[in-house]
N, C-alpha and C positions, 0 to 999 in steps of 0.2 A: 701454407702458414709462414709467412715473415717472420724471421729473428729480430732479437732484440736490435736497438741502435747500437750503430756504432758511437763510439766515446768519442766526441769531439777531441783534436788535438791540442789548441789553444781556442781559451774564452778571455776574453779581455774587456773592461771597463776604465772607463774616465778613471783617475787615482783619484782615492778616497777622498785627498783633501778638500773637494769640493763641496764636500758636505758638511764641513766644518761652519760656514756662513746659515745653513739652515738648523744645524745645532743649536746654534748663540742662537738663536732667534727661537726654538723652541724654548731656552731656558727664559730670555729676557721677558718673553709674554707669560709664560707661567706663574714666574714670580711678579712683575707688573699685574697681572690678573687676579691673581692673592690677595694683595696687598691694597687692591683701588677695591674688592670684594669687602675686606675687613673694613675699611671707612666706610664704605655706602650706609649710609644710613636705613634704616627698619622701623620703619613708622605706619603703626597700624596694620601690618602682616600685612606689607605691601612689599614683595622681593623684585620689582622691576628692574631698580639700578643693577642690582646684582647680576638678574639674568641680562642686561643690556651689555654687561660687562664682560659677560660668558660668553654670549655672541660674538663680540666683537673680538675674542681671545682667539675663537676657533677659528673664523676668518681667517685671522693673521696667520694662526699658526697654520691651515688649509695650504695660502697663498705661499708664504715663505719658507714653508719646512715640509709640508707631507708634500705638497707636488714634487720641488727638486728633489728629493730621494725617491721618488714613481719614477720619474725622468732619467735618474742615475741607475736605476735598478734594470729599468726595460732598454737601454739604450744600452748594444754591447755590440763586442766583433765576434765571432763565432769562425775557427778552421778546421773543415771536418769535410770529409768527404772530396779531399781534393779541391777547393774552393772557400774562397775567404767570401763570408757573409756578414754587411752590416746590418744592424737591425735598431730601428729607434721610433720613437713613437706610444702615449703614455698610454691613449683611450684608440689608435687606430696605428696597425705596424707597416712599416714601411721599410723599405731594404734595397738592397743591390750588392750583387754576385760577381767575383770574378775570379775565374780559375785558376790555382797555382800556377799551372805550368803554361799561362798565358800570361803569367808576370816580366815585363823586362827589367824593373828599378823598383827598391825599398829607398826611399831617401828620409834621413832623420830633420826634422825640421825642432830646432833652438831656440826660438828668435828671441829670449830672455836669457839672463844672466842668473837669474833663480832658475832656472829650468835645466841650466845646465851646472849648476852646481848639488841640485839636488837630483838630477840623475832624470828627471822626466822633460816630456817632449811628444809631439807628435810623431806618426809615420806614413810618407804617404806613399802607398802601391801603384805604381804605372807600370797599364796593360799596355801590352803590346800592338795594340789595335787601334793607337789614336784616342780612343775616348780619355775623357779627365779622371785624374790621379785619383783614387778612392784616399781617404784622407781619415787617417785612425786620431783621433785627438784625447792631448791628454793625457797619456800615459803613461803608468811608471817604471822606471827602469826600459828603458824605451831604447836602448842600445844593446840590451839583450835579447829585449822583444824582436829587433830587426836580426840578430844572430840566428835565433830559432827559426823566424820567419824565413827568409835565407834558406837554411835547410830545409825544411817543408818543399820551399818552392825548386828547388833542386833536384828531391825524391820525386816528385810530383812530371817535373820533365823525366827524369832517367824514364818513369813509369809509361808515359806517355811516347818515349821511341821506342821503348819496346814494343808495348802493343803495335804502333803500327809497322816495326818490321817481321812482329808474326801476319797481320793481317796483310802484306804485302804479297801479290801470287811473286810466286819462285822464279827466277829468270830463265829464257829459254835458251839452252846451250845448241847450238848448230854445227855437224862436224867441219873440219880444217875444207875448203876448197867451196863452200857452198855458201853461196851470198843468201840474204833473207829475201823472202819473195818481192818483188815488184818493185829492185833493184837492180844497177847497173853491175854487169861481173865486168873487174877490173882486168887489163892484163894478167896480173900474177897470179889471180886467183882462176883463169882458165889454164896456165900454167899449172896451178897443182891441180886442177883437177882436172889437165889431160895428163897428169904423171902419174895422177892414184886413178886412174879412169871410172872417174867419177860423173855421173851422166847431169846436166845441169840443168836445176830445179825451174818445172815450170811456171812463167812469169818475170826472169831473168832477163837482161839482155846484154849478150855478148860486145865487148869492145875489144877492139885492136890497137894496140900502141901506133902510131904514127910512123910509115917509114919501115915497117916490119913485115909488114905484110906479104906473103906469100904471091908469084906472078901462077899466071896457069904453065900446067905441066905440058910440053909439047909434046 
């Protein structure tokens, strides 16, 4: 049985004010659609003007105000599970993933003089692996956004050496005088271990310093 999800850490959207241009455009057709309704003329319980007028409200209102708010709503960043996920797409999703602690650089991107006096701005994430910046746009408060981000991607590394210096096997320690197999034993280390008479391990091979060397016994 799987447990519930885990809580996302940060969700993030485009800032609101983008929705502001599909507002004005809800109210302007509403009341233009009123208003050219109340003239249309009514002759002979014939409402065609009227519904041509209805028609054409929805439309507009369809095109310039219920799509971009589909579009703002389904279009977010998502940090959860170790991994920044973007997601956009009104009638089919589409995304790309890339792991905190595969992050090397958050860079704040300005490139307005309104952006930086109201405090929003993009951010774009470059991974470590050469591929292109994932790019958060948009966003408000977007100097703090990179703060928290930052931290995320921080815990996310610590998280990541640790695991693998547990899943790392343990080193193998070899006493004082004993070379590792299929190795050459240096002078010194036949030195200690003809002084601890240590027998030397097979696959070794014995060297002589140069000029030291023992003649035969007469």
């Amino acid at each position: 049985m799987r447990g519930p999800a885990a809580r996302p850490d940060m969700v993030l959207r485009e800032r609101w004010g983008v929705l502001a241009a599909p507002v004005a455009v809800l109210f302007v057709v509403v009341g233009a659609a009123s208003y050219l309704a109340a003239l249309a003329p009514d002759r002979d319980g014939r409402n065609w003007p009227r519904i041509a007028v209805f028609v054409l409200a929805v439309g507009l209102i369809g095109r310039w105000s219920a799509v971009p708010w589909l579009r703002w709503l389904s279009n977010r960043y998502t940090v959860a599970g170790g991994r920044i996920v973007e997601q956009h797409g009104v009638w089919t999703q589409e995304g790309r993933a890339i792991a905190l602690a595969r992050v090397a650089d958050v860079r704040v991107l300005q490139p307005s003089f309104a952006e930086r006096v109201f405090g929003t701005g993009s951010l774009a994430v470059v991974p470590d692996d050469g591929r292109e910046p994932l790019v958060l746009v948009g966003l408000p408060q977007v100097k703090r956004v990179r703060t928290r981000l930052l931290r995320l991607v921080d815990l996310a590394r610590d998280a990541a050496y640790h695991a693998a210096r547990q899943s790392a096997p343990p080193p193998v320690r070899r006493p004082p005088g004993r070379p590792a197999p299929g190795t050459a034993e240096t002078a010194d280390e036949a030195f200690v271990r003809k002084t601890l008479r240590i027998d030397r391990p097979p696959g070794t091979v014995a060297t002589e310093p140069h000029g030291d060397a023992e003649g035969p016994v007469g």
